[in-house]
Wavefront OBJ file of the C-alpha trace (Angstrom):
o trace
v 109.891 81.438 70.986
v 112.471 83.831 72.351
v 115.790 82.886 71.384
v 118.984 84.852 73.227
v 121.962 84.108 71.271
v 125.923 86.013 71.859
v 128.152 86.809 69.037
v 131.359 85.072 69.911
v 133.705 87.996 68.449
v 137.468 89.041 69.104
v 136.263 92.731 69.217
v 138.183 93.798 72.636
v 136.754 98.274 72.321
v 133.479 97.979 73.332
v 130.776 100.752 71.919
v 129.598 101.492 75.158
v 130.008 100.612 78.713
v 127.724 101.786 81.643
v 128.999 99.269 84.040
v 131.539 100.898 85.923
v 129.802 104.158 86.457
v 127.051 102.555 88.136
v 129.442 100.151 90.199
v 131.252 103.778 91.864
v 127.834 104.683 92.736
v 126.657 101.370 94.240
v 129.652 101.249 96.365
v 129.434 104.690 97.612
v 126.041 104.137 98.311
v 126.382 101.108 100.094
v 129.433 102.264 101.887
v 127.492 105.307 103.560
v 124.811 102.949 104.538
v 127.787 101.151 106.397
v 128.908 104.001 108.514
v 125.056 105.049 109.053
v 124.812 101.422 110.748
v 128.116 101.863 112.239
v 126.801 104.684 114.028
v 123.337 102.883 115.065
v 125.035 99.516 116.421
v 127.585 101.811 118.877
v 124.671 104.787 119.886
v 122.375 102.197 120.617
v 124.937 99.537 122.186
v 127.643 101.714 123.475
v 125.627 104.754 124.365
v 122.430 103.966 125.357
v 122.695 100.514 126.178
v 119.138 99.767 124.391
v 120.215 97.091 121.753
v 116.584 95.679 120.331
v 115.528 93.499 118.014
v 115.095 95.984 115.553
v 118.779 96.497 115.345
v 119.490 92.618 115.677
v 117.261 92.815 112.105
v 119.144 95.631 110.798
v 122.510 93.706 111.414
v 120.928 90.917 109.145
v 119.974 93.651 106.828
v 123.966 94.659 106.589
v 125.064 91.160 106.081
v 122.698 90.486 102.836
v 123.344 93.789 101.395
v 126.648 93.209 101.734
v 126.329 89.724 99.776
v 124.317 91.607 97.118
v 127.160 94.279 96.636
v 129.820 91.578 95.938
v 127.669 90.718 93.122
v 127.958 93.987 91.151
v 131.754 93.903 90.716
v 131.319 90.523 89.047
v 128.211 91.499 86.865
v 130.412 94.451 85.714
v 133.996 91.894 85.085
v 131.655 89.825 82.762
v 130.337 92.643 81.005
v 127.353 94.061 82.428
v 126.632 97.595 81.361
v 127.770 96.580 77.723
v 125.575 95.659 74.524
v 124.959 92.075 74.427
v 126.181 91.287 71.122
v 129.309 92.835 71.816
v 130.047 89.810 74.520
v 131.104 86.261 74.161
v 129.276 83.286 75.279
v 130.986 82.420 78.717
v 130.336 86.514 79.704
v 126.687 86.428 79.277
v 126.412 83.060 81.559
v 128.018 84.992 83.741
v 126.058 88.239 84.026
v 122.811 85.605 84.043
v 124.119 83.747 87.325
v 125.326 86.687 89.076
v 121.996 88.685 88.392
v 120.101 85.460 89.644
v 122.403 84.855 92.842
v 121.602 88.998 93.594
v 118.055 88.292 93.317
v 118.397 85.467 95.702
v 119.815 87.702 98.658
v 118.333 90.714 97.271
v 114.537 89.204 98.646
v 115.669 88.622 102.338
v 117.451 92.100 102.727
v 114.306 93.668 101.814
v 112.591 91.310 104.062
v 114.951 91.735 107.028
v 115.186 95.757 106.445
v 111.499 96.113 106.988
v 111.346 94.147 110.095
v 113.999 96.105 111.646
v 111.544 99.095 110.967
v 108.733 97.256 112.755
v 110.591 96.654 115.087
v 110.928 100.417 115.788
v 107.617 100.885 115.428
v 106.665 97.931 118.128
v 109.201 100.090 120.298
v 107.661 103.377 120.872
v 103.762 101.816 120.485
v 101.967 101.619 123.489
v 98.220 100.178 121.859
v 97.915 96.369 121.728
v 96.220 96.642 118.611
v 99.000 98.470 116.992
v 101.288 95.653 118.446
v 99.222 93.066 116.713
v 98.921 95.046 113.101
v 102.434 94.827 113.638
v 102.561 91.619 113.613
v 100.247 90.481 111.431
v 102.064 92.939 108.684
v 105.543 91.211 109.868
v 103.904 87.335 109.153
v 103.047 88.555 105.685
v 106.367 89.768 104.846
v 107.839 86.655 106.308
v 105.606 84.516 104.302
v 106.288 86.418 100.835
v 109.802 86.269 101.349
v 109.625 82.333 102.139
v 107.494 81.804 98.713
v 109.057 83.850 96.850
v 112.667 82.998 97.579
v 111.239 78.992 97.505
v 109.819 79.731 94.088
v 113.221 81.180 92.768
v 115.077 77.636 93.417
v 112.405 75.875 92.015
v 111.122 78.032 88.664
v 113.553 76.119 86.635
v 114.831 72.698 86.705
v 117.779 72.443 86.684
v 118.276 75.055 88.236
v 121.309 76.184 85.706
v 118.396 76.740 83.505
v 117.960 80.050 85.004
v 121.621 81.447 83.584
v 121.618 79.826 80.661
v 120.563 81.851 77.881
v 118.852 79.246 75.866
v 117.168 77.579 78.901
v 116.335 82.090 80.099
v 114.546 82.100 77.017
v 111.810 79.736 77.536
v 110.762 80.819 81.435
v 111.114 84.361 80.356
v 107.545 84.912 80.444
v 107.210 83.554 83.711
v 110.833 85.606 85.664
v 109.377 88.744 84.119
v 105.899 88.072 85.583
v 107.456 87.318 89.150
v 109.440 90.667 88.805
v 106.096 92.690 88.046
v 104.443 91.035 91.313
v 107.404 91.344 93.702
v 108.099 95.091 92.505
v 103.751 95.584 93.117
v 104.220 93.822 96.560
v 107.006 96.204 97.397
v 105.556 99.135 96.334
v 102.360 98.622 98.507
v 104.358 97.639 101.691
v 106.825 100.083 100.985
v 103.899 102.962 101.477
v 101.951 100.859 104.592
v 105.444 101.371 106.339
v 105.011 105.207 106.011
v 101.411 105.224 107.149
v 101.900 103.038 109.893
v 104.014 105.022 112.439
v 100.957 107.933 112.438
v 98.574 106.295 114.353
v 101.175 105.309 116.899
v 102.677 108.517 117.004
v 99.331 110.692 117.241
v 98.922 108.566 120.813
v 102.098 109.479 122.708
v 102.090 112.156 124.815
v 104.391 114.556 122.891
v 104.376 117.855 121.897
v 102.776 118.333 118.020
v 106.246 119.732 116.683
v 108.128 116.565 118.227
v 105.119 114.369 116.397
v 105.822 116.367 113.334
v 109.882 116.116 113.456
v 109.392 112.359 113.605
v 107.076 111.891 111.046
v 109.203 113.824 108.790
v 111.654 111.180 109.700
v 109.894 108.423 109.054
v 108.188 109.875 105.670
v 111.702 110.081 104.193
v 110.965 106.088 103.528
v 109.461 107.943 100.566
v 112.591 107.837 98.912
v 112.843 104.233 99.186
v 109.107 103.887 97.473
v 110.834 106.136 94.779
v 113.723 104.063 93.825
v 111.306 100.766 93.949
v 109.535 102.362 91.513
v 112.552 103.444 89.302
v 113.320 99.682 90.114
v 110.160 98.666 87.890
v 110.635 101.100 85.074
v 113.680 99.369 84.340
v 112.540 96.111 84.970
v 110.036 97.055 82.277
v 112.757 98.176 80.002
v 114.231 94.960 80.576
v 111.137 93.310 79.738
v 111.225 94.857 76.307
v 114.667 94.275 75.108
v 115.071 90.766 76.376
v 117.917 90.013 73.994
v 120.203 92.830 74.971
v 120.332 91.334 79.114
v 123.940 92.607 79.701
v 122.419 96.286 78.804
v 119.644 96.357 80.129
v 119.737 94.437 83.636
v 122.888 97.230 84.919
v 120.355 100.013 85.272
v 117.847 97.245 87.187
v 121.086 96.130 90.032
v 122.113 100.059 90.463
v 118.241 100.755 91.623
v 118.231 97.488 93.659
v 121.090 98.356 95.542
v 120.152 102.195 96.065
v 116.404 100.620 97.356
v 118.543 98.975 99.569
v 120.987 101.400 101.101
v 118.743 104.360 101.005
v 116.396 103.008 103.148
v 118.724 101.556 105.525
v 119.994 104.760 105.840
v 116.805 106.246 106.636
v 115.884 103.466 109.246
v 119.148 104.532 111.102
v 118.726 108.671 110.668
v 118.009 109.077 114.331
v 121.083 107.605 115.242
v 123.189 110.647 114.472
v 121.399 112.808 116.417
v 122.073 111.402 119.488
v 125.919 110.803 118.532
v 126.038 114.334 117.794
v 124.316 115.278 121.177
v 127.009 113.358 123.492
v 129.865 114.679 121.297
v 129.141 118.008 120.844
v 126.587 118.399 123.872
v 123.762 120.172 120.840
v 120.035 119.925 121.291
v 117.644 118.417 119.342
v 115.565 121.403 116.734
v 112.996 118.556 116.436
v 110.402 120.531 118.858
v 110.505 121.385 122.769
v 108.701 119.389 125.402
v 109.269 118.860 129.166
v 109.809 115.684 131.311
v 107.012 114.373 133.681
v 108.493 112.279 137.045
v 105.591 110.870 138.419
v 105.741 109.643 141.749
v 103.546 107.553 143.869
v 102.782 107.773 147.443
v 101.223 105.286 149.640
v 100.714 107.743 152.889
v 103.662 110.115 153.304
v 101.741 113.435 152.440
v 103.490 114.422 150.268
v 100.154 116.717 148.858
v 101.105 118.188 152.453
v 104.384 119.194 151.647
v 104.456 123.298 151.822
v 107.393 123.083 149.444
v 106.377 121.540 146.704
v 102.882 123.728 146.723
v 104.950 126.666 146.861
v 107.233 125.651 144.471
v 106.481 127.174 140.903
v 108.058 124.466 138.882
v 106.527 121.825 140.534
v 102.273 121.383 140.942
v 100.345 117.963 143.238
v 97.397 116.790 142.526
v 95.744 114.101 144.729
v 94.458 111.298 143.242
v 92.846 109.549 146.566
v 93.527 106.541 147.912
v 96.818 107.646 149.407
v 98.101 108.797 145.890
v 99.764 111.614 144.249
v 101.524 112.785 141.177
v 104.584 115.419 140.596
v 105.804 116.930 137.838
v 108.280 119.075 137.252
v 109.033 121.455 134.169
v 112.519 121.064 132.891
v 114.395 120.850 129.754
v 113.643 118.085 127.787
v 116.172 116.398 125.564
v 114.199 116.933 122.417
v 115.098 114.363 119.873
v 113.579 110.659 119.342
v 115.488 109.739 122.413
v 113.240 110.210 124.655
v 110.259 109.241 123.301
v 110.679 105.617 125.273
v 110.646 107.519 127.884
v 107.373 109.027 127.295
v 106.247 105.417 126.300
v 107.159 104.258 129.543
v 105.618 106.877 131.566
v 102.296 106.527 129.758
v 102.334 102.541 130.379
v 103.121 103.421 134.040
v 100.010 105.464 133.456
v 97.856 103.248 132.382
v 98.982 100.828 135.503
v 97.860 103.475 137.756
v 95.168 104.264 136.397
v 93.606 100.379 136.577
v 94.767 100.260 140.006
v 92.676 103.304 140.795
v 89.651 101.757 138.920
v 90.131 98.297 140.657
v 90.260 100.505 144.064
v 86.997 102.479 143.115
v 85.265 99.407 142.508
v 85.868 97.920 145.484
v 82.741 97.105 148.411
v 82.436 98.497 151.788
v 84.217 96.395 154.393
v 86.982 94.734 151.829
v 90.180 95.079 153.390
v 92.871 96.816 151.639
v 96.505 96.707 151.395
v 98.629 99.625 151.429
v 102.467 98.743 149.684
v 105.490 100.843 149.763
v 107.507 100.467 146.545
v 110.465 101.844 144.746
v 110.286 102.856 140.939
v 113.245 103.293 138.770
v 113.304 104.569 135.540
v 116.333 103.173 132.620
v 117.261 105.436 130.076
v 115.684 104.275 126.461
v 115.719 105.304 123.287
v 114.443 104.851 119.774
v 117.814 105.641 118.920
l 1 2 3 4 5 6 7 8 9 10 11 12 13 14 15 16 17 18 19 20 21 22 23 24 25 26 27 28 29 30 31 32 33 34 35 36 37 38 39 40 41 42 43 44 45 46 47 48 49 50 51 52 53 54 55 56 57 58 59 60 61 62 63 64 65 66 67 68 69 70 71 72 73 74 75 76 77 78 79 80 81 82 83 84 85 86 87 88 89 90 91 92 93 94 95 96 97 98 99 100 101 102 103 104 105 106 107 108 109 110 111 112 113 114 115 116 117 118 119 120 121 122 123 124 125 126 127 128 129 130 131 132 133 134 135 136 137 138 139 140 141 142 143 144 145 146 147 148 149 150 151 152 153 154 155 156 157 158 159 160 161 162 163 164 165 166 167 168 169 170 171 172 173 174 175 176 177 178 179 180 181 182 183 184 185 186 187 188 189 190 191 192 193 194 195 196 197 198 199 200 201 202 203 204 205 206 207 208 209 210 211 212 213 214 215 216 217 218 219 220 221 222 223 224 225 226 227 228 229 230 231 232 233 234 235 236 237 238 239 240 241 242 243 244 245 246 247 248 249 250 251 252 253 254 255 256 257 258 259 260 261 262 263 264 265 266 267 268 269 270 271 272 273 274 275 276 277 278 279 280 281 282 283 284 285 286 287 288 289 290 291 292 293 294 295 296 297 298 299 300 301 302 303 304 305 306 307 308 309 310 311 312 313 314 315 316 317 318 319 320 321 322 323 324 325 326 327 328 329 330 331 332 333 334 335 336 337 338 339 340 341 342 343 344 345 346 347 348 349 350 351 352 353 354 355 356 357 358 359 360 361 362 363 364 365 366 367 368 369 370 371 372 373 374 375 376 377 378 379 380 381 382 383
């Protein structure tokens, strides 16, 4: 059996002490990932008005990271980042509960952080059946999180077990094989969340350089999969030097709480660049496009009109049945921010184009019913 045992010692210079390195980096970590949401809650309530659920999610995110960076200055005040035999008794309980209660809010960040980014994706998709893999993918997340976290309350009973060193000795076995599957789960969902947005960004309607910039975007999750992976190797160093915890677990919170950060930061990238854009009045160098206005007609004649055929920015085609479209070339505001609006114009597409369909199929002597309406078109954003 693994036995964990401190050296109760009146030795107050320490040999060596990695704890409060790591802490400046946590915090300034964590502290850009702050402003980076800062700027996402005001661009997207304040600017564009488009508040989703995907920033609801990443609000959660904030709040559990934050709970998980209040743990690090107490891991590092009882020692963590120091050699274990170089601490007393009541400092390694310590370090054990604090690295447990991390783990507890450590799980639903993740889980909340990923659904935020679904729920980006589920903004810009127009498919169904990307709408339902989204969903599907979100369940499973929900449901690891739920047995996972469940499973970390109920591992060892009582619960102090779990902080005790004595009691962390005999489920070691059994934490460190929970860590292994977690940091495998993570790793795989970590990469489906990069793969996922190219299917639903190859069927927009945008330009292949704007398809391009965004993937970019997107692909910088990368990073994220990097630093879960880092995340493991330590956990496996961990794994190997059980009796030095206080050592050995520092490395394994820094990595945790760069995971964390980084990726929120990437989720919320695109949020500068429309910030910049309405203070400075700069375009997007993500790739150049211009904006379709469709327009429907019910029997004005507007394919008729000598100024819009003249016109060399404009072109009508008829679509029968009283129909028409018009589109103009102009200046596109190149950056994610109007890719909703491209994913609105292509569901108003589709619309028209069942109408037309239900029209075509239609009998002989069925009556039909010409309607005058009004479209309007909000501002949205991805943003």
């Amino acid at each position: 059996m693994l036995h964990i045992q401190a050296r109760v010692t009146e030795r107050r210079n320490v040999t060596e002490n990695r704890g409060p390195a790591m802490q400046i980096v946590i915090w300034v970590f964590y502290a850009i990932a702050v402003v980076f949401c800062m700027v996402r809650f005001y661009s997207r309530g304040v600017i564009l008005k488009a508040f989703g659920t995907d920033d609801y999610m990443m609000m959660v995110t904030l709040v559990f990271s934050t709970c998980v960076t209040l743990t690090v200055p107490m891991l590092v005040k009882s020692g963590a980042g120091v050699h274990q035999w170089e601490l007393q008794k009541d400092q390694i309980l310590n370090i054990f509960k604090m690295a447990w209660i991390s783990q507890v809010f450590y799980l639903p960040t993740l889980w909340a952080l990923k659904l935020s980014i679904l729920g980006l994706y589920a903004r810009i998709t127009t498919d169904p059946k990307h709408r339902k893999i989204l969903l599907i993918f979100a369940l499973i997340l929900t449901a690891h999180t739920i047995a996972i976290t469940v499973i970390n309350f109920v591992l060892c009973k009582p619960q102090k077990v779990t902080w005790d060193a004595e009691g962390f000795s005999r489920e070691y076995l059994r934490i460190l094989q929970i860590n292994y599957f977690n940091a495998a789960f993570y790793i795989t969902t970590d990469l489906v969340l990069v793969v996922l947005p190219i299917p639903i960004l190859a069927g927009l309607h945008i330009s292949r350089r704007k398809k391009i910039g965004v993937i970019v975007i997107f692909s910088l999750g990368l990073m994220a999969v990097g630093l879960t992976i880092a995340r493991v190797a330590f956990v496996v160093t961990w794994g190997n030097t059980p009796t030095d915890f206080s050592w050995t677990w520092m490395p394994v919170a820094l990595t945790s709480s760069l995971e964390i950060n980084v990726a929120m930061i990437m989720a919320c990238l695109p949020a500068l660049n429309v910030l910049m854009k309405r203070a400075f009045n700069l375009s997007s160098t993500i790739g150049e496009n211009s904006k379709d206005f469709e327009l429907e007609r019910a029997s004005h004649g507007l394919s008729n009109n000598p100024e819009l055929q003249n016109s060399s920015k404009g072109r009508i085609r008829s679509l029968g049945y009283n129909s028409a479209v018009f589109s103009t070339k102009a200046p596109e505001n190149e950056s994610e921010e109007n890719i909703m609006d491209q994913v609105s114009r292509d569901r108003e597409r589709e619309r028209r184009e069942r109408t037309e369909s239900d029209f075509a199929q239609m009998g002989s002597g069925q009556v039909v019913k010409t309607v005058d309406f009004t479209v309007t078109r909000d501002d949205a954003s991805l943003v």
